[in-house]
N, C-alpha and C positions, 0 to 999 in steps of 0.2 A: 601578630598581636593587634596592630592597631584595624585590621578585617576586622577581626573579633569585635573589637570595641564598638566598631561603627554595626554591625549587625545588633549590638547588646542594645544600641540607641534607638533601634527601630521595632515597630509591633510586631509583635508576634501571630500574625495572620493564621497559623494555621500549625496544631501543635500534638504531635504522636509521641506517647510518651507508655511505650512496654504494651504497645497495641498485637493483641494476635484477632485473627477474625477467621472462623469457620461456616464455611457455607452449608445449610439445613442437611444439603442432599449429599455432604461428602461426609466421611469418617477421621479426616483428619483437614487441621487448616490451613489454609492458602497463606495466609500473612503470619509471620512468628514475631512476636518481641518486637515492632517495628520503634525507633525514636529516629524521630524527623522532626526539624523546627522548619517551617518558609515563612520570609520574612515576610513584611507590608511594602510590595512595589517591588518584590523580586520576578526575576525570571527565569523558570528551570526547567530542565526536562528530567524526565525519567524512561529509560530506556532499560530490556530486557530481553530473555527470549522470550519466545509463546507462551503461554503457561506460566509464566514466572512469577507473574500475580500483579505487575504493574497495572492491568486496568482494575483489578479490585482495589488497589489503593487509592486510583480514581471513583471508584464507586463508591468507596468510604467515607472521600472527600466531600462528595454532592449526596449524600446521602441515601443514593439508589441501594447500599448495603449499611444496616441489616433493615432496611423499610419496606425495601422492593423487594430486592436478594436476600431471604430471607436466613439469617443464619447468626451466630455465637459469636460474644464482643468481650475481650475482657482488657485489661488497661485502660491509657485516655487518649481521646481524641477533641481536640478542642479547637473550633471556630470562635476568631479573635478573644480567646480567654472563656466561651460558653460553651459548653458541653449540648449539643444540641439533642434533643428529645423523640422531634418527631421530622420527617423528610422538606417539610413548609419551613422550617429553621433553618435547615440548610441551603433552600433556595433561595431566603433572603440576601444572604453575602455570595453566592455562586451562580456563574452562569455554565452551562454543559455546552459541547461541541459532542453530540455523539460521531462513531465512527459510521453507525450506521445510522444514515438519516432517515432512511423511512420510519423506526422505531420514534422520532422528533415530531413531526410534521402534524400541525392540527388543521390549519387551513384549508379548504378547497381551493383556493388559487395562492400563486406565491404570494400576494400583496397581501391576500388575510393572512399567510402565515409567520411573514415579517411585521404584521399590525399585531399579531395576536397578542403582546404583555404592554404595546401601548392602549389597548383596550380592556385589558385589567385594568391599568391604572386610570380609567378613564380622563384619556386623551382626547379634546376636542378633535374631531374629522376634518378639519381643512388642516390643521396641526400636522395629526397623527398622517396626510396625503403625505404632506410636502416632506415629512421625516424617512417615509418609506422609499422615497423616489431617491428621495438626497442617498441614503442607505444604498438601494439597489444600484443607482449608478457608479458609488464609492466601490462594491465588486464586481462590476461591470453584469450586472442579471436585468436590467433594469427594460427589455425587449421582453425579458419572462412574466412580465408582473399578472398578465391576465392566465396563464396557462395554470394546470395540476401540477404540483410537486413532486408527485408522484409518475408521471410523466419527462421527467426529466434525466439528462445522464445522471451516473453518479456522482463526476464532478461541481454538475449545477447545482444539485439537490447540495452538495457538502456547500457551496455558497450559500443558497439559500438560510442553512443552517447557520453561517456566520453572521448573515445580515439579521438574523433573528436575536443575536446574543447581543449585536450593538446596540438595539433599542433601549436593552435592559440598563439598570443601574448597578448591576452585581460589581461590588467589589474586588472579586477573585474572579477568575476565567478560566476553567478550565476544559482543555481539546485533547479529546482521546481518538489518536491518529486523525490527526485532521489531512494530513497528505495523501492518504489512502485511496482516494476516488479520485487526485486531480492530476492531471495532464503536465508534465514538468516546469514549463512556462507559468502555469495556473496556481503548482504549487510554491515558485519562488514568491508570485505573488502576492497567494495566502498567507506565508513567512512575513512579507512585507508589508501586510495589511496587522497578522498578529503585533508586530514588533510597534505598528502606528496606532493601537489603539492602544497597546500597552503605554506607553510612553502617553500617549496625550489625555488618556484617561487616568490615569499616573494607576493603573489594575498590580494588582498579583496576576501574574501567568502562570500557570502548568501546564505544560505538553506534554503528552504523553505518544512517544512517536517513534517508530523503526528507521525511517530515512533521515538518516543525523546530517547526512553532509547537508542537504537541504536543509534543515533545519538552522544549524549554523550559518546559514546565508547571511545572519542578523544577530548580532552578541547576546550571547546566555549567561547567567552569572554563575549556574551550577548545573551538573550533569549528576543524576542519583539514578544507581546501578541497582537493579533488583534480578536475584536470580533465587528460585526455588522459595522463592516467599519471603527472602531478608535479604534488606540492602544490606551489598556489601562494597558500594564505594557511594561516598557523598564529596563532590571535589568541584576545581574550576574543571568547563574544558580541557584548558592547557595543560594541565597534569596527568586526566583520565585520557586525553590521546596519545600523550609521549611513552605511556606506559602500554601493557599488554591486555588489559583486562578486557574489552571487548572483545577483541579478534578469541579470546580462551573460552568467552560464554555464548559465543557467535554469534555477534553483534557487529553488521560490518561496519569498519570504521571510515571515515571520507575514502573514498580511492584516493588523493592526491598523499595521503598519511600512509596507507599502504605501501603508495610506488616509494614514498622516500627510504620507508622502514627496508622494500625489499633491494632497492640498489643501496643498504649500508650509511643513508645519509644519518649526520648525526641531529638530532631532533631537538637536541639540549640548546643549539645556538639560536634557534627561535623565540622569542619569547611572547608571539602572537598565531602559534599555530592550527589554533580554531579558526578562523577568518585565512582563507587562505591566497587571497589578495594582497593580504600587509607582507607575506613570504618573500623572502627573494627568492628565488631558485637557482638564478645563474650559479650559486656555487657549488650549486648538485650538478649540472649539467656532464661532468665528467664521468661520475659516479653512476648517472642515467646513460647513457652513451655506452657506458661498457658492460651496462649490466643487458641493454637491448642486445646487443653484440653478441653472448653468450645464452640469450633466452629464448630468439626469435621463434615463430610459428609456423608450421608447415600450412603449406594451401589444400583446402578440402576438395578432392572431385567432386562434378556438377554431375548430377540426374540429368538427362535430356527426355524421358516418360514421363508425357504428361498425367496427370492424374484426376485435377481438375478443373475447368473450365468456364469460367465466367463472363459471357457474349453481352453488351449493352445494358447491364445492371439497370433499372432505375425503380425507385419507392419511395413510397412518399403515406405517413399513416392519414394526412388529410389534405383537401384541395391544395391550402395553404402553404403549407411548408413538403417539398421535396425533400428526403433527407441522402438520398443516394442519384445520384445523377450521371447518367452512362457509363457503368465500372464496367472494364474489361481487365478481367485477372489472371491470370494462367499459374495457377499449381502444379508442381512436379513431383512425382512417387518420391516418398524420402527426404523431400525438402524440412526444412522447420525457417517456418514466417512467422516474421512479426507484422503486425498491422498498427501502424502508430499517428496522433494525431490530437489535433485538440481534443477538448470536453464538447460531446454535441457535433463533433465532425463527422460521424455515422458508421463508424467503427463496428460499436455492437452491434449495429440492426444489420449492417454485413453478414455480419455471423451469425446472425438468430436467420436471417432469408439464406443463405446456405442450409444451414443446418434444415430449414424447414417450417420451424416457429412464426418465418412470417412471408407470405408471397408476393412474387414481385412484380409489379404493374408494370413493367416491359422486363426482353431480353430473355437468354437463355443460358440453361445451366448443364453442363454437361461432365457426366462424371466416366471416366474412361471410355471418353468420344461416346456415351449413350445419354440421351438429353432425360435429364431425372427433373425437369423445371415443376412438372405437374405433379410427381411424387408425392405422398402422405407425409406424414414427420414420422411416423414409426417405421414406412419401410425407409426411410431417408435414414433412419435410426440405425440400422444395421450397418451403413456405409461408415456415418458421420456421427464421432460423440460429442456434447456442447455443455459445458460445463460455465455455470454463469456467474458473472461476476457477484452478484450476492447472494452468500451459502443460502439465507434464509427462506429465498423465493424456490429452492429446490430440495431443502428440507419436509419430508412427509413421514418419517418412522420417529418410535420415541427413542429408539437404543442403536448406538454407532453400529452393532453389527448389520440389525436387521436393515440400516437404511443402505448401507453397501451393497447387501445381497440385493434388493429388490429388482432391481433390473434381472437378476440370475434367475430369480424365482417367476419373472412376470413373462422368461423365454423360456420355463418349463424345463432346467436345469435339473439334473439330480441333486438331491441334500446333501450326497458325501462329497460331491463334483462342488458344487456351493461352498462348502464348508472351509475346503484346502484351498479355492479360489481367493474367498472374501480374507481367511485369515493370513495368506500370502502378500496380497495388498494391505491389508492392514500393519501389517511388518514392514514394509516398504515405506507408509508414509507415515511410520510410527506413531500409529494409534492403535495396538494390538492393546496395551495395557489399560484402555478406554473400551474394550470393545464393549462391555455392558451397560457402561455410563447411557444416562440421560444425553441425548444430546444438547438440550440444553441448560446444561450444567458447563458446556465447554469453552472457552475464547473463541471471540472471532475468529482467530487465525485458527484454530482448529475444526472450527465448523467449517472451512474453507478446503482443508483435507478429507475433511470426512465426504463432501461435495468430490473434489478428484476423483477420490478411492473409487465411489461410488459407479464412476463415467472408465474409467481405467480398467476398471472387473472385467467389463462388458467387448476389450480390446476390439472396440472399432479401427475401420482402416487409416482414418482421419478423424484427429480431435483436434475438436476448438477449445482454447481454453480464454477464455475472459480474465485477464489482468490474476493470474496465477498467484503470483507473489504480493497482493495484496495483504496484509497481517501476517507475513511470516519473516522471520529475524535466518538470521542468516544460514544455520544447520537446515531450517526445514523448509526453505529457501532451496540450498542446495539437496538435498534430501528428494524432494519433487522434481525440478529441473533434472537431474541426473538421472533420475529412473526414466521421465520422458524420455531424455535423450537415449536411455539406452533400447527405448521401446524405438525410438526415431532410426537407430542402428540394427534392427529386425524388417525394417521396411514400414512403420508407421509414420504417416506423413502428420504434421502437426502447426496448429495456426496458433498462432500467440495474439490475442489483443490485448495490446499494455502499453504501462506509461513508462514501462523501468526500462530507461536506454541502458541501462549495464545489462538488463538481460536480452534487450535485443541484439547487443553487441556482443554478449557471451554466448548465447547461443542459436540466433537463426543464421542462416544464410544469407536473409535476401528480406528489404523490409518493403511493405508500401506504406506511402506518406500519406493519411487522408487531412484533406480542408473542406471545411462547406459540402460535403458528399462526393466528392471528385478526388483521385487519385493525380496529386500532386507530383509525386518523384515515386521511382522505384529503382532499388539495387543494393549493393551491400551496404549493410550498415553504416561503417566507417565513412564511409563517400558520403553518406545522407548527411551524417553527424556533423562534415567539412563544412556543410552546403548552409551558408548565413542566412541566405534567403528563403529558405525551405525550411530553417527553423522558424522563423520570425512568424511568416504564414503559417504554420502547423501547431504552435505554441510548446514548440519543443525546447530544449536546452541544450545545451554544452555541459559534457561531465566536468570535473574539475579537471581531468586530464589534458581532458584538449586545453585548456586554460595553460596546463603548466609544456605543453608541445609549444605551444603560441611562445611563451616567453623564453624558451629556452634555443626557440628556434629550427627543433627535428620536426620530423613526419607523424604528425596524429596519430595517422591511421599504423604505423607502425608501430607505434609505442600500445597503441589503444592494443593491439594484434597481441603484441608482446605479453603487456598486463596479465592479456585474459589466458593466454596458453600458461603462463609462468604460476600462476594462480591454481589451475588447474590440475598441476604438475605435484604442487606443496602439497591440495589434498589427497591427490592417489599415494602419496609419501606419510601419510597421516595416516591414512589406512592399512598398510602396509605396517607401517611403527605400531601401529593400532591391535593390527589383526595378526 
């Protein structure tokens, strides 16, 4: 009661009341009935699966629908008590964080793009220097300031993008997946940055975000659940974790909420179990211990065929900056790697000079002991498929089918051969009931599958796949992973670059560590994950698991082993009860 009273005391920032919204190009609407109140000076996230319509609730918000996204409004939607008219109304009280930055980006260099709304407001120039510097170095970009934005990983660019919202004076803030491109180091401190501007600018925050336990780094005051176009929980944390609802709409919940839920622990005697630092755990320790005991995981035999080979790597796109610096890698037939490392550690460009996209100013490359270094990209293409971290730079058809087939169709494929191919994968990465949709009509995280589907058709012997699980919630998450892996168990070998240590630890082998272009550490997972100093250097993180092995005193790497086989186990049991 007395929550209540004190929310009643505070403005009303932002107000949905029997809101549904339909977009131009679908037949039915995305958003039903919504009522949502955010207060003045809250902070909440909203999480969902794919498709569930949370970033259109964001687009609602800042007005990208129905100004941009053109489409059918009926109920209210109200910015502090005014019903806004036209998309410039909405901008006044909002600032955007898109997921995808390059859609952001007006500048030619990062400093005009972080200048660009102090130069609307015409800000004096020695002013408007000294604000961008002070900005750039507060997310550490401030070495970027002369380069293209468009030049940059996905992580800097998603800085850039933040450093572009502080200038403004918006009221409300809202980030639509703002974790999505950064490095897990990069993204606690994105958290850490949201949480201090929130606070010291006294803002309304929205987040709109997949990776919850990251997100939670830093106190939320509400968690709002949207599935199928209506919310259907508006709560604290501490309530929506203790209960079932995301793990039912596949939303993963912290791992540390998992491992308690699955050794039995009781969750009711917490009364801070959002923040998973205030927990005690000693009194699960019992509980973990025997449930390790009964769950453990068998060890995978090693591949000893090589497959591919990586002799003194080095590239560099100008004199300046080197960005790969003598990698010697060795691939083995059947492996699945991870490639992990800071933002700008030279990850990508690894995998675009493998694949062929970019050649390398020393070394050589050698694929079943035949040096393929001078290779074309299309016949590289038949070995090696490369799936890039942003769906939209490998988007060229209007309709999900046709952009699937195109590969089929451009090796002269028969149509009935095509037909059973693309619709097969499309079942797999469940977009069969999309297959005639506009492509862009769809979410991020499905332009993202349609991108897979695409590279998968064509079943090369090696795929790369660039940060996979970038905008996908936990079904379609698992959904992609599991097919790879089952393509990985037929003899395709498979390179992961990404930021998600749960996937590196759920499914490669074997990981390398990059920093500054150099291959750091290499080997399994778990060891990596131990190793303090090789996160620190690499901008990596500790899951929450190891946090709760550290305090309780077992073996990381056995619990971490445990988690992931035990997990595994529930959903073949799921399918099974299922099917």
């Amino acid at each position: 009661m007395e929550e209540k009273e004190k929310k009643e005391e505070r403005k009303i920032a932002i107000n949905f009341e029997n809101f549904t919204f339909k977009y131009e190009s679908q037949s039915k609407p995305t958003l039903h009935n919504i009522n949502l109140k955010i207060y003045e000076g809250e902070k909440i996230v909203i999480v969902g699966p794919s498709g569930s319509g949370k970033s259109t609730i964001g687009h609602c918000i800042n007005g990208l629908a129905p100004y941009f996204y053109k489409g059918e409004v009926s109920g209210k939607l109200e910015i502090y008590g005014k019903k806004c008219k036209e998309i410039f109304e909405h901008s006044k009280y909002i600032g955007t964080v898109l997921q995808d930055s390059d859609a952001q980006f007006v500048g030619l260099t990062v400093a005009e793009d972080i200048a660009f709304a102090l130069e609307n407001n015409e800000v004096e120039t020695a002013v408007m220097k000294e604000k961008v510097k002070e900005i750039a170095q507060f997310v550490r970009i401030e070495t970027l300031l002369d380069l293209k934005p468009h030049d940059l990983s996905g992580g800097q660019k998603q800085k850039v993008s933040l450093a572009g919202i502080m200038v403004d004076n918006a009221k409300i803030v809202l980030y639509d997946e703002p974790l999505a491109n950064l490095d897990p180091l990069s993204g606690k401190y994105a958290i850490e940055l949201i949480s201090e501007l929130h606070k010291d600018k006294k803002l309304t925050t929205i987040i709109i975000e997949h990776r919850l336990e990251d997100v939670l780094h830093r106190e939320i005051d509400r968690i709002i659940v949207v599935d199928k176009g209506r919310i259907i929980a508006d709560d604290t944390p501490d309530n929506i974790l203790k209960g079932n609802l995301l793990s039912k709409i596949n939303i993963r919940e912290p791992l540390y909420i998992s491992l308690l839920k699955y050794s039995n622990d009781n969750l009711e005697r917490c009364d801070n179990i959002s923040i998973f630092e205030r927990i005690d755990f000693s009194t699960a320790k019992e509980n973990i211990l025997n449930w390790i005991k009964y769950n453990s995981s068998p060890k995978k035999a090693e591949s000893n065929k090589t497959l591919l080979k990586l002799e003194n790597i080095s590239f560099s796109y100008d004199e300046k900056r080197k960005i790969l610096k003598n990698i010697d890698l060795t691939i083995k037939k059947g492996e699945m790697i991870s490639i992990v490392g800071s933002n700008g550690a030279g990850k990508s460009t690894l995998s675009k000079v493998i694949a062929g996209f970019e050649r390398q100013d020393e070394g050589k490359i050698y694929y079943k002991n035949l040096d393929i270094s001078n290779e074309s990209i299309a016949k590289r293409a038949e070995k090696i498929g490369f799936v890039l971290q942003n769906p939209n730079a490998m988007i060229s058809k209007v309709t999900v089918f046709d952009e699937v087939a195109l590969g089929l169709k451009t090796r002269g494929v028969l149509e009935d051969e095509i037909e059973k191919r693309v619709i097969e994968i499309l079942e797999i990465c469940k977009l069969k009931p999309f297959r005639k949709w506009p492509i862009k009509a769809l979410s991020y995280g499905q332009k993202k599958r349609v991108t897979i589907a695409s590279v998968l058709v064509l079943e090369p012997e090696i795929i790369i796949v660039d940060e996979p699980t970038a905008g996908q919630d936990l079904f379609h998450y698992r959904e992609i992973m599991e097919f790879l892996k089952r393509l990985n168990e037929y003899g395709i070998t498979i390179l992961f670059i990404t930021h998600d240590m749960h996937l590196m630890l759920e499914y490669t082998d074997k990981a390398y560590v990059f920093n500054e272009g150099k291959i750091i550490k290499s080997g399994n997972p778990s060891q990596i994950l131990a190793d303090r100093n090789v996160l620190k250097q690499a901008n990596l993180r500790e899951t929450s698991l190891h946090y709760v092995a550290e305090k309780i005193e077992i073996n990381s790497e056995e619990l971490i082993s445990t988690f992931v086989h035990y997990e595994k186990n529930c959903e073949k049991e799921q399918k099974k009860a299922g099917g």
